[in-house]
Structures are given as structure tokens and as C-alpha cells.
Residue frames as qw, qx, qy, qz and C-alpha x, y, z in Angstrom:
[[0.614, -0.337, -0.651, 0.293, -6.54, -4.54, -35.20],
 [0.234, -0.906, -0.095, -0.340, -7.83, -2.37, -32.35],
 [0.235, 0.559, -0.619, 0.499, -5.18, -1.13, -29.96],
 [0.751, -0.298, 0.304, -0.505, -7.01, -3.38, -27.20],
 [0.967, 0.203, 0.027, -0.149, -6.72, -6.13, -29.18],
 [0.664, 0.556, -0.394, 0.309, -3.23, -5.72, -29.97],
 [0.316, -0.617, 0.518, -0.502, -2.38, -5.06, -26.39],
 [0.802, -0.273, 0.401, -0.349, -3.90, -8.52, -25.48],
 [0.957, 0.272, -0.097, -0.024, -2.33, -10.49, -28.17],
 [0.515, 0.590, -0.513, 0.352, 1.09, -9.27, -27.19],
 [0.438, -0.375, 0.724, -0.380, 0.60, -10.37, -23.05],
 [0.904, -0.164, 0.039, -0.394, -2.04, -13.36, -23.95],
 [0.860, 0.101, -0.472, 0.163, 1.17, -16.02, -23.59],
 [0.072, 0.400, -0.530, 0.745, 2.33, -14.10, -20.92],
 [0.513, -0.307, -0.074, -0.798, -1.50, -14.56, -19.09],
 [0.409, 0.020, 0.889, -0.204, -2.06, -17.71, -16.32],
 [0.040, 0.296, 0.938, 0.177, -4.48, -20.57, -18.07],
 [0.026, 0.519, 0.851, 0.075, -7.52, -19.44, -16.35],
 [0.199, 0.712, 0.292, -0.607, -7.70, -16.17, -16.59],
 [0.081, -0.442, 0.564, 0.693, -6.66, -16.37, -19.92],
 [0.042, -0.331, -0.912, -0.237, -9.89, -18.92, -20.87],
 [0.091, -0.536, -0.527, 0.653, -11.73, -16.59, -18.99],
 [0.226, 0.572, -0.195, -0.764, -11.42, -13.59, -21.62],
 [0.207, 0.043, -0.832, -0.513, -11.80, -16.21, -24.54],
 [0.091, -0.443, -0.891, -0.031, -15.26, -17.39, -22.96],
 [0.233, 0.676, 0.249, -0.653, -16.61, -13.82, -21.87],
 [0.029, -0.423, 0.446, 0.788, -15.69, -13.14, -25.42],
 [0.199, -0.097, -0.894, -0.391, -17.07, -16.16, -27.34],
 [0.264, -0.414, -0.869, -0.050, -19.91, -16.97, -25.15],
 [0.067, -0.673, -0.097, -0.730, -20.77, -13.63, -23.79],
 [0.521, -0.778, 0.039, -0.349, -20.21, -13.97, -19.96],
 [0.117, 0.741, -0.615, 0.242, -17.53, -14.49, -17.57],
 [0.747, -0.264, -0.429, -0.434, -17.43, -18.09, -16.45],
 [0.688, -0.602, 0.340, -0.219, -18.31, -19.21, -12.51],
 [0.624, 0.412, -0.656, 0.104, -14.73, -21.44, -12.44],
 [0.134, -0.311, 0.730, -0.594, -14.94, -21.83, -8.72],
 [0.402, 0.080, 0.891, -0.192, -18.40, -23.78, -9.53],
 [0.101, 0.085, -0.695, -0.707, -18.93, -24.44, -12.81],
 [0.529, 0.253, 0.658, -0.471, -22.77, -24.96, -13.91],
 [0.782, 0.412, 0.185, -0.429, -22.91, -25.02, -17.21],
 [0.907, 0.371, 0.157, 0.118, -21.34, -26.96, -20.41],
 [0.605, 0.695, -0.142, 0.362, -19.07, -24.72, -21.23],
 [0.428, -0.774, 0.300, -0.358, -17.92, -24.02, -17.87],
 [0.811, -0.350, 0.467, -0.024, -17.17, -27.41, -17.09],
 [0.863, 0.434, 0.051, 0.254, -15.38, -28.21, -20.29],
 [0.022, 0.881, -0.219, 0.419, -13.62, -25.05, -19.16],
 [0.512, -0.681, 0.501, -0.150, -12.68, -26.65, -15.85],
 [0.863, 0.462, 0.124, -0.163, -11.60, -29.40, -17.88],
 [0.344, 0.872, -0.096, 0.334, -9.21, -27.80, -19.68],
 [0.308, 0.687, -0.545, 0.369, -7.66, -27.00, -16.74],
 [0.305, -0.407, 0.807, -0.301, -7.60, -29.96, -14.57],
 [0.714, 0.240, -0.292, -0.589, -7.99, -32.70, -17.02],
 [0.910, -0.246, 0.318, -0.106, -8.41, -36.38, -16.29],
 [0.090, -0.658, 0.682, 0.306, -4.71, -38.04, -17.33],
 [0.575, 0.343, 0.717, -0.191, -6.70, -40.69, -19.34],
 [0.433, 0.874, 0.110, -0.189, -7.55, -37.57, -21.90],
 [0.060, 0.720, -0.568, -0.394, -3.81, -37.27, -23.21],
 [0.247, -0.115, 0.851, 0.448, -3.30, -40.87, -25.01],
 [0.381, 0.559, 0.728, -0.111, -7.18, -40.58, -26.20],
 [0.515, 0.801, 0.287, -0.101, -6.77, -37.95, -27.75],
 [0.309, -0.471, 0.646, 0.515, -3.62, -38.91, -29.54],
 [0.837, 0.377, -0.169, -0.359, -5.03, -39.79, -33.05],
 [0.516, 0.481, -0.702, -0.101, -2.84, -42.23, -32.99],
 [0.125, 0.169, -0.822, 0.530, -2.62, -43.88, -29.88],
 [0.491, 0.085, 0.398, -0.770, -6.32, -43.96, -29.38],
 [0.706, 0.200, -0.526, -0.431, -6.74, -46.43, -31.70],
 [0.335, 0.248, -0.864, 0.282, -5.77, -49.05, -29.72],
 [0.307, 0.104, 0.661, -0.677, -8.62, -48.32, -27.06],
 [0.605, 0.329, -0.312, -0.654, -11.11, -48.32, -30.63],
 [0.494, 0.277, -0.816, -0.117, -9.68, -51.75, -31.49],
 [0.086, 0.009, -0.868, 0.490, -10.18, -53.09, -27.72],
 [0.460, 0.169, 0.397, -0.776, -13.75, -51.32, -27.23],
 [0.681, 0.435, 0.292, -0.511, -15.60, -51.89, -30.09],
 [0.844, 0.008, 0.498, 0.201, -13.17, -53.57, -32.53],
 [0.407, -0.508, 0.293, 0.700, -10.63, -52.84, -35.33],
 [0.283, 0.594, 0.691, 0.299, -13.15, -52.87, -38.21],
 [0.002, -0.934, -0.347, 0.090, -14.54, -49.44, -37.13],
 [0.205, -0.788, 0.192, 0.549, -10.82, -47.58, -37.67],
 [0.624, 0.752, -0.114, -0.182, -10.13, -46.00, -41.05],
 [0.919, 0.037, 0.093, 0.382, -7.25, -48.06, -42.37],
 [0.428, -0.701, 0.357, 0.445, -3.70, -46.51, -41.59],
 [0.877, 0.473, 0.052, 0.068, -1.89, -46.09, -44.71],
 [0.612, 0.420, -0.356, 0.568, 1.46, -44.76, -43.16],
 [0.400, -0.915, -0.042, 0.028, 2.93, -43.46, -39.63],
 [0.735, 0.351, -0.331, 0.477, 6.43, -42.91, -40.30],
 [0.526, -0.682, -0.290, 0.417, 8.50, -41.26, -37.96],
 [0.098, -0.509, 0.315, 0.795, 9.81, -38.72, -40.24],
 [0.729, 0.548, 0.409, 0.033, 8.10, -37.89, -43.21],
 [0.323, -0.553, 0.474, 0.605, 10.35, -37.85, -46.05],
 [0.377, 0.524, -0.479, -0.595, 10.33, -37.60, -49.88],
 [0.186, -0.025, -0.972, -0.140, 10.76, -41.84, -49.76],
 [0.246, 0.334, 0.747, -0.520, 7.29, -41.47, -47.82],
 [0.348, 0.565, 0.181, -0.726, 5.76, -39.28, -49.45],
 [0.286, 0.412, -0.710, -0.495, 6.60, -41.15, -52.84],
 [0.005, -0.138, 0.990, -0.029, 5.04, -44.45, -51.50],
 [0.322, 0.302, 0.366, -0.819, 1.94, -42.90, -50.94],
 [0.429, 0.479, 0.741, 0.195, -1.24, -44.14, -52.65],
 [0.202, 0.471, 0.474, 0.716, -3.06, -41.85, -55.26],
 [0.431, -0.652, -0.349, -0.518, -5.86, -40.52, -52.49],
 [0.505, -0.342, -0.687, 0.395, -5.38, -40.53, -48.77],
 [0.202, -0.853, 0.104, -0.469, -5.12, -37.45, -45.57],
 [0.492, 0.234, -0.487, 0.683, -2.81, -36.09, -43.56],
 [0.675, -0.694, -0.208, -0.136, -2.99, -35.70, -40.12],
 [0.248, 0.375, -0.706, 0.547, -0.99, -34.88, -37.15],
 [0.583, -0.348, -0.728, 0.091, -1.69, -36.49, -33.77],
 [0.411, -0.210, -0.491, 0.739, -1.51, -33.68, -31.43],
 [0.180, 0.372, 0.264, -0.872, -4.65, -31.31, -31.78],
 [0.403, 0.617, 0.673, -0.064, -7.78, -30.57, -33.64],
 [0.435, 0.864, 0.115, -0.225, -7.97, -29.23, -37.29],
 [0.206, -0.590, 0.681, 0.382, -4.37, -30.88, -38.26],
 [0.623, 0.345, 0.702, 0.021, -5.99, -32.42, -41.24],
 [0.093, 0.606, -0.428, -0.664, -5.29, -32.50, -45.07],
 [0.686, 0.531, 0.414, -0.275, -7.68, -33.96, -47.61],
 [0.021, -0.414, 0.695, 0.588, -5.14, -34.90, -51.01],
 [0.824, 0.314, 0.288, -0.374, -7.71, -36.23, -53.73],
 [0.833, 0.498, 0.125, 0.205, -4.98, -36.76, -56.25],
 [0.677, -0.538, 0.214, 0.455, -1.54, -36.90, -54.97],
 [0.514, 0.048, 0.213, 0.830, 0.27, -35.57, -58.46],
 [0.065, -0.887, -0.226, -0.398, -2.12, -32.12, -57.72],
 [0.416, -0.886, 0.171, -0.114, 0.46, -31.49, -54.97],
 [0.547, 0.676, -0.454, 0.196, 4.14, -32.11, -53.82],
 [0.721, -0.147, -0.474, 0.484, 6.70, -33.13, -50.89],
 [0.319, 0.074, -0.322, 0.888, 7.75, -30.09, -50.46],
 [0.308, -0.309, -0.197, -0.878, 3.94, -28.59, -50.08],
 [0.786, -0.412, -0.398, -0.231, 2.92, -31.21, -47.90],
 [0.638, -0.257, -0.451, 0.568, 6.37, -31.15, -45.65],
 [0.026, 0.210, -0.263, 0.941, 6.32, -27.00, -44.84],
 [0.518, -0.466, -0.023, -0.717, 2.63, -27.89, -43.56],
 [0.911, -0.315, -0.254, 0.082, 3.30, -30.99, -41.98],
 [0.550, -0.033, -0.377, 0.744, 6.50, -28.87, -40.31],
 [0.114, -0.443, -0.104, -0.883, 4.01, -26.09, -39.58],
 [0.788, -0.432, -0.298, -0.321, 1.83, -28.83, -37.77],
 [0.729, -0.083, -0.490, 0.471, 4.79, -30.12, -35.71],
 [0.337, 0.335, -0.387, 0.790, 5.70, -26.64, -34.61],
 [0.513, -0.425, -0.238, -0.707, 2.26, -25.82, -33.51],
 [0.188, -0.088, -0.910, 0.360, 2.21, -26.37, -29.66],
 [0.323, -0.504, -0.760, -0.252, -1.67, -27.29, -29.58],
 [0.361, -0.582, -0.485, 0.544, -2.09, -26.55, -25.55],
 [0.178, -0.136, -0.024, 0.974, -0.50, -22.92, -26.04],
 [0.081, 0.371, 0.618, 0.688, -3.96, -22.15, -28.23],
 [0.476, -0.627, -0.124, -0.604, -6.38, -22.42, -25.74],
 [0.138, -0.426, 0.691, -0.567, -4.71, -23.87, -22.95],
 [0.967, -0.143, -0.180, -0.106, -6.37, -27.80, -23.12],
 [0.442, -0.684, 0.576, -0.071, -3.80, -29.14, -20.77],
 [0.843, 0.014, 0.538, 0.004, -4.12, -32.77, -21.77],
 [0.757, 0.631, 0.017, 0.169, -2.89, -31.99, -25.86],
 [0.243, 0.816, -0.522, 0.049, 0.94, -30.84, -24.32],
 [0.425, -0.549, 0.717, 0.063, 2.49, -33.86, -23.50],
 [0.806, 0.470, 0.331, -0.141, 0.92, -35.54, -26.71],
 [0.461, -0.503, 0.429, 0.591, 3.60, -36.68, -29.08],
 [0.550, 0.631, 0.299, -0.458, 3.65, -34.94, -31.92],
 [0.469, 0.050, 0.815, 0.336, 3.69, -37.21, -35.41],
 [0.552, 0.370, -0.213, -0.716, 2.28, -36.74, -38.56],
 [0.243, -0.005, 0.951, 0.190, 0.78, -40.11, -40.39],
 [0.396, 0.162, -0.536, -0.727, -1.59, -40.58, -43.36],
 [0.491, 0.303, 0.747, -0.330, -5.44, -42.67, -43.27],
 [0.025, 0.350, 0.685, 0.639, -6.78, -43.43, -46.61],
 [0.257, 0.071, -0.082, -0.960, -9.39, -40.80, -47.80],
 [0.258, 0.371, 0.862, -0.229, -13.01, -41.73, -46.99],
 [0.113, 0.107, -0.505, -0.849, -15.52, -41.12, -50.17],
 [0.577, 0.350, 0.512, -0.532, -19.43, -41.45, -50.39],
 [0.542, 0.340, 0.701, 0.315, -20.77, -42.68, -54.05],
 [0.107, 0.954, 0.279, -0.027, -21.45, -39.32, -54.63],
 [0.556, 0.466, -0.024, 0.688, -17.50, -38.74, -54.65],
 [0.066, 0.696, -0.362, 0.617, -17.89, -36.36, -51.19],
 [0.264, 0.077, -0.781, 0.560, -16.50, -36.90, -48.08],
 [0.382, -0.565, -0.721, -0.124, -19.19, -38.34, -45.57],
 [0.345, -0.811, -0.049, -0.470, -20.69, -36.18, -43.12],
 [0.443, 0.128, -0.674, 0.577, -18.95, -35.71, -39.41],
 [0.592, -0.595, -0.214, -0.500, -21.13, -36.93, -36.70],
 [0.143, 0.318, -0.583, 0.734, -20.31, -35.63, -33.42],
 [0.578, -0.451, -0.654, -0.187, -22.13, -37.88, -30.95],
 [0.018, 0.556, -0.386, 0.736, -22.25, -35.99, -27.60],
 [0.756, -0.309, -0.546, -0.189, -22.57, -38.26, -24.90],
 [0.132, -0.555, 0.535, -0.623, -23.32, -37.83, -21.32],
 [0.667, 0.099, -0.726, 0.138, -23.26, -40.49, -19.04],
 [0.354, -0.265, 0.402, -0.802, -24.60, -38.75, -15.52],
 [0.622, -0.080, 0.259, -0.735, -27.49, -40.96, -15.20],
 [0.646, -0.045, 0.677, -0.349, -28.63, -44.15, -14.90],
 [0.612, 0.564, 0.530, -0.165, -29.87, -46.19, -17.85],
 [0.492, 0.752, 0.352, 0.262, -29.53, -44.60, -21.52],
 [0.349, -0.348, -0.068, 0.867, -27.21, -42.03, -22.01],
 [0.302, 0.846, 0.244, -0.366, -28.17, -39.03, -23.00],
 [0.481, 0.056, 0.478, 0.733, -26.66, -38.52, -26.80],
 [0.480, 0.823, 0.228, -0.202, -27.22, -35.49, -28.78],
 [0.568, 0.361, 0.487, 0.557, -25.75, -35.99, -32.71],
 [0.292, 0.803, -0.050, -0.517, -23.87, -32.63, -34.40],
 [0.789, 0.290, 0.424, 0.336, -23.43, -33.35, -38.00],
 [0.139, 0.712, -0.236, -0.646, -21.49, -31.18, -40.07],
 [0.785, 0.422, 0.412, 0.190, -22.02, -31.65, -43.70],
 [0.344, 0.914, 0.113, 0.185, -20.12, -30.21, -46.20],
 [0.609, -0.679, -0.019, 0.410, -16.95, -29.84, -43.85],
 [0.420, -0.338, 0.343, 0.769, -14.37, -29.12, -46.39],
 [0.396, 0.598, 0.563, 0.410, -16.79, -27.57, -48.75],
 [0.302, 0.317, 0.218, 0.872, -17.87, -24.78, -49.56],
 [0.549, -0.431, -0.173, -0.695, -21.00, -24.11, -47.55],
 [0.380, -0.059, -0.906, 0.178, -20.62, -26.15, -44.32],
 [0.491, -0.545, -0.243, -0.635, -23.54, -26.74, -42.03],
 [0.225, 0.126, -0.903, 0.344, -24.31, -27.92, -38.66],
 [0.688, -0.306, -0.084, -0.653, -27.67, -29.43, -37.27],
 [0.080, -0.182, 0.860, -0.469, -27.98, -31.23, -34.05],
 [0.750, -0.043, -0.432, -0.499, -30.20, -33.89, -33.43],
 [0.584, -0.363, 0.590, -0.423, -31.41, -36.42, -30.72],
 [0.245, -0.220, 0.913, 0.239, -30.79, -40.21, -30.66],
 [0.487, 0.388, 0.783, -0.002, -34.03, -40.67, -32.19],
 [0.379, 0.106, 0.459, 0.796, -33.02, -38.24, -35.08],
 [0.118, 0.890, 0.410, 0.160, -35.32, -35.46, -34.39],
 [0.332, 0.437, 0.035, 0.835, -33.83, -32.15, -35.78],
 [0.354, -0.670, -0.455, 0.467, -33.59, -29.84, -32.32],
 [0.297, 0.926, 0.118, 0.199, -33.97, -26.23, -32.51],
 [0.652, -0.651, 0.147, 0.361, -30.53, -26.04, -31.20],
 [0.488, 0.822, -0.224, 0.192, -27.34, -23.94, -32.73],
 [0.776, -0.564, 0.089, 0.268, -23.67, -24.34, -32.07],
 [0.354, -0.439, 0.428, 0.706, -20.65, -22.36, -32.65],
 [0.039, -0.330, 0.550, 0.767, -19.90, -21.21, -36.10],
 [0.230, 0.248, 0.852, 0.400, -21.67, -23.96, -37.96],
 [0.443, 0.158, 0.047, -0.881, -25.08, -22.66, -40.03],
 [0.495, 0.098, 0.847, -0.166, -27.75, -25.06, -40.13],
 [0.199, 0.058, 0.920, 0.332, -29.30, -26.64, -42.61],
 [0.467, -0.017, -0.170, -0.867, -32.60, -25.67, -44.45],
 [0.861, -0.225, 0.055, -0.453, -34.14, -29.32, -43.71],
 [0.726, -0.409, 0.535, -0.140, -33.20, -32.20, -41.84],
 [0.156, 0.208, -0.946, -0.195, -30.51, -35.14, -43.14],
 [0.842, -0.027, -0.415, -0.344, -32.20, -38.20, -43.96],
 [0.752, -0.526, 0.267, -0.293, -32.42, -40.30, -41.07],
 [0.240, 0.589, -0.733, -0.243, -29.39, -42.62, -41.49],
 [0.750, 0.107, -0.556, -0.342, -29.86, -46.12, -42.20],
 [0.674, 0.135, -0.587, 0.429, -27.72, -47.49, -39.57],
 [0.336, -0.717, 0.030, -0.610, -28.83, -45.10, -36.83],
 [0.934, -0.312, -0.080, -0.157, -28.40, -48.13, -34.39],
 [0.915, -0.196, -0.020, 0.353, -25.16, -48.85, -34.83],
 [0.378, 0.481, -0.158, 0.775, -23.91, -45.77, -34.56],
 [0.645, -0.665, -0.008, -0.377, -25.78, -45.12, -31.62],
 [0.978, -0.153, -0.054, 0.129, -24.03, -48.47, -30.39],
 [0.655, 0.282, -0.227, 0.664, -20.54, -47.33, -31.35],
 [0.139, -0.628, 0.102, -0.759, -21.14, -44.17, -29.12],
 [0.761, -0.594, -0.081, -0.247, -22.21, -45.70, -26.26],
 [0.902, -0.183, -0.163, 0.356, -19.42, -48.43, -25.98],
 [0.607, 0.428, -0.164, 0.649, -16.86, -45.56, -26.62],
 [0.255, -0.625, 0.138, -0.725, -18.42, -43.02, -24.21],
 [0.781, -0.535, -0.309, -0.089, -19.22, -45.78, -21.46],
 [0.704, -0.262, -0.498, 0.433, -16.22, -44.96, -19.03],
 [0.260, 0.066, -0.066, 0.961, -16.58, -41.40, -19.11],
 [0.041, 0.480, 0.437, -0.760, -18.90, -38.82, -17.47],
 [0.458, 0.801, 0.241, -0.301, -18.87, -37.02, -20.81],
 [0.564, 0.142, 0.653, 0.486, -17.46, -37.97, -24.36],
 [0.590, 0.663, 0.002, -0.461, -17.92, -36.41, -27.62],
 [0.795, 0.026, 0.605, 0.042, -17.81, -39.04, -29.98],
 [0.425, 0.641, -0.042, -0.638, -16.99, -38.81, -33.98],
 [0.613, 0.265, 0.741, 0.072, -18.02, -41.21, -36.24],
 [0.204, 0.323, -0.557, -0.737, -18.17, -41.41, -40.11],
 [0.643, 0.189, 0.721, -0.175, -20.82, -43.20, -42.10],
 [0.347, 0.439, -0.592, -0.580, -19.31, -43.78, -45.92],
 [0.680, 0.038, -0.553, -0.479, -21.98, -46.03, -47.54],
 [0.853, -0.421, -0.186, -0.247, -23.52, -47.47, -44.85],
 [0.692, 0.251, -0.404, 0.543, -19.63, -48.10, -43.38],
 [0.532, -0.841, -0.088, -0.033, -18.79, -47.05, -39.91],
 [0.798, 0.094, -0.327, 0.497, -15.94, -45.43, -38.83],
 [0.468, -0.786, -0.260, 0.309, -14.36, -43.73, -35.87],
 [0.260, 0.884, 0.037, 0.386, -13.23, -40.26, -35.81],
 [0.255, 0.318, -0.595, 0.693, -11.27, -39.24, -32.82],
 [0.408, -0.588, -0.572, 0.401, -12.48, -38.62, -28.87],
 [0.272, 0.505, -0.124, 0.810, -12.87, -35.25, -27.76],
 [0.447, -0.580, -0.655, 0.186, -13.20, -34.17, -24.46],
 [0.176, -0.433, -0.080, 0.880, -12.88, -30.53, -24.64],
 [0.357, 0.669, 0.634, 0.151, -15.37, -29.49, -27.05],
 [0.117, 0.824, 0.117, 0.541, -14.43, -26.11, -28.55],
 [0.337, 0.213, -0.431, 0.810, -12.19, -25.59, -25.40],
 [0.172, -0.624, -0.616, 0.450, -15.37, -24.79, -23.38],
 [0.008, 0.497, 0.204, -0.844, -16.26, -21.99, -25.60],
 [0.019, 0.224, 0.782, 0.582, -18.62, -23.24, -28.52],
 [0.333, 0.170, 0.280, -0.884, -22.04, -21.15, -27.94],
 [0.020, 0.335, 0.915, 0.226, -25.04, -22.94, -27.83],
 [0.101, 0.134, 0.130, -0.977, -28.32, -21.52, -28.96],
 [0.383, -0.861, 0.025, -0.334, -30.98, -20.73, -27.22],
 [0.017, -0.540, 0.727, -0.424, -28.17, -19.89, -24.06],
 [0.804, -0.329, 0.312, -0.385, -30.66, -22.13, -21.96],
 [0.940, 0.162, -0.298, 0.022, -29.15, -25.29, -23.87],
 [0.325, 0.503, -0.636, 0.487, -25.65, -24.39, -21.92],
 [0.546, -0.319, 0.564, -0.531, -27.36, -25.10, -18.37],
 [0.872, -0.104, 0.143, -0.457, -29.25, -27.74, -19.58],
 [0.862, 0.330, -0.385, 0.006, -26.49, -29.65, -20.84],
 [0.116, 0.477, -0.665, 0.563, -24.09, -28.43, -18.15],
 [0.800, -0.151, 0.135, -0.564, -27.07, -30.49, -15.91],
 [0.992, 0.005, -0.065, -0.111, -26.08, -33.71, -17.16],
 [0.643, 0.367, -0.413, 0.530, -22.31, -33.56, -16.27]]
């Protein structure tokens, strides 16, 4: 680590919110961004961040957002709950089916994928599920809306394609500015917990866009158009309809819908999109 770096990691909790997103978005996205009048995507996810609608904390409880799932579009579409204790404990962890994932409810990337519960233990699953608890989400990047989220840990049976991997995670991005039709553009990552994961973005009518985002590397040719395209379309809409701007995420295991979480901070307002022009144009529709 360069002595710059190390300097900044030893104020950056010490740093206000926005000037502290600031350096993380000059960094990530290569310019400093206009917070006084945000114009593009990432800007406004930025402003977000810090002065999020109070709506955004129980949505994006993973828990507690079910309930709005169940009400919107109906309880069919959530992955069946196989435990929320309030303490997980050796009697939990013993009741447990053969297959399932762990989760905590208070941020993004608190997820654990067990294919065969006697490949692991209690005591390997409680020091990360007490690793997740300590973890105060907000502090990371400074989403406002994930600190007053209580934070739980609780277990959804493991979702499997016929093929034995876990379905793809489509991330419907939906903006809701205009009249008529939202505007939806679909990232899919395939491959998430593999070895090679990808991401290619796509419009509602499943043409593959030359568009890049964050990390992900895309794909050498386009997913097959999914079967159900419609009603995943559908589930996006209904979920995104009271909001400006939504990112949906949806599963489709053998033709099976099911709902991922809400996010309304995409990458904290600092996922680079490429060509740069795609940040304006999306920042446009919000």
C-alpha cells in the first residue's frame, strides 16, 4: 500500500459522507461528481446515498421487503424462507435442510451458497454469520438508508437450474421518469459464484447493448432470449411502479420466477458505465 493510500484509509471514517463518496467516485468513475446538481446516474445515486427516501430502509431489508413482494405482485414470486431465527444457534443450524443460503438482511454481498450442509459446520457458518452482524453496512460507502436496518441472519432454500447451477441474476433497471413504458434495461450476471462471472446488459426487448458495467466482463454472445421474457418484464414493472428509479432482481430457475431484493443505490453511485455517455443518458431518465 502506497503511503497515500494508507494515509486515506486511516482518516476515511474520520471523513464527512460526501466528501468521502466524492474520492470513491473520482476514483472509480474517473471524475469528481457535480453534488450540488447531479446530472448523471451515478451522481444521482450518489445524492441518494446521501439523502435517501425513508421508504428505502425496510425495502431493502431482505427480510422485511418481502412483505411489499407478497402485497405487489404476490407470495409465489419469493424464494421460500427456510429459517429466520433470531439467534442462530447449533439447534438451528442442526435443523437445517441438506441445501439452502445464508444471508443477512442488512447490506449487499451477505450471502452464502451451502450445497451440502455436512461439507461445512456451525462453527464455520457462525464466525461468518458473526462477521456479517458486525459489519456496519452504511460505514462502507456511506448508503444512509442500510444503518438503521436490523441486522439478522436467516436461511432461503438454494435455487438450482437442471443443469445443477445457480440461475442467472437479472438486474432489471427501471426508470420510471416518463409517461407510458418504463424504460428497463436487464444486467445479467451469469456465473455469479463461479468461476468466470460475466455481465451483459440488455433492453426489454432482449437486444444485447454495447454497454459495460463495473467489474463484470461480458459475454462472448448473447443469453438465449428467456422464455418468459414477459413476465419478468411484468414483475419489474409492478415492483418498480412507485419509484422514480428501482433496480429490480429477479431469478428465473426453470422457467420459475423469483424475486431477488430492491436496490436503490446501485454500486453506491459508483459502478462505471461504458461508453461514459451511457452515465448522462441514463442520469436523463431520473
Amino acid at each position: 500500500m502506497t503511503f497515500s493510500k494508507a494515509l486515506f484509509h486511516s482518516v476515511r471514517d474520520w471523513l464527512p459522507d460526501n466528501l468521502l463518496l466524492s474520492i470513491y467516485h473520482r476514483r472509480r468513475i474517473g471524475r469528481f461528481p457535480n453534488l450540488r446538481n447531479p446530472t448523471t446516474f451515478n451522481e444521482k445515486i450518489l445524492e441518494r446515498c446521501l439523502y435517501p427516501d425513508p421508504r428505502y430502509v425496510d425495502l431493502s431489508d431482505k427480510l422485511k421487503v418481502r412483505e411489499y413482494v407478497a402485497g405487489k405482485i404476490g407470495s409465489e414470486y419469493l424464494v421460500p424462507l427456510v429459517a429466520e431465527p433470531s439467534d442462530f444457534t447449533e439447534e438451528v443450524f442442526n435443523a437445517l435442510p441438506t441445501s439452502f443460503v445464508m444471508k443477512a438482511t442488512h447490506g449487499s454481498g451477505f450471502v452464502k451458497l451451502v450445497r451440502n450442509k455436512a461439507e461445512t459446520s456451525f462453527a464455520e457458518l457462525d464466525a461468518l454469520a458473526q462477521r456479517w452482524l458486525s459489519t456496519d453496512f452504511y460505514s462502507i460507502y456511506r448508503e444512509r438508508h442500510y444503518r438503521p436496518i436490523e441486522r439478522r441472519i436467516f436461511f432461503e432454500a438454494l435455487l438450482l437450474n437442471e443443469d445443477g447451477r445457480v440461475p442467472a441474476d437479472m438486474k432489471f433497471h427501471v426508470f420510471n421518469k416518463n409517461s407510458g413504458d418504463p424504460k428497463i434495461f436487464i444486467l445479467v450476471i451469469s456465473d455469479r459464484f463461479g468461476e468466470r462471472p460475466r455481465g451483459d446488459i440488455y433492453d426489454a426487448d432482449w437486444n444485447l447493448l454495447d454497454i459495460s458495467m463495473g467489474k463484470y466482463a461480458r459475454s462472448t454472445t448473447p443469453d438465449p432470449r428467456p422464455r418468459n421474457l414477459d413476465a419478468l418484464l411484468w414483475a419489474a414493472r409492478e415492483l418498480a411502479s412507485d419509484f422514480e428509479f428501482v433496480r429490480v432482481d429477479l431469478y428465473d430457475s426453470n422457467d420459475v420466477i423469483y424475486f431477488g431484493e430492491l436496490t436503490f443505490t446501485p454500486g453506491a453511485g459508483m459502478f462505471a458505465l461504458t461508453p461514459d455517455r451511457v452515465d448522462y443518458e441514463w442520469g436523463s431518465l431520473m
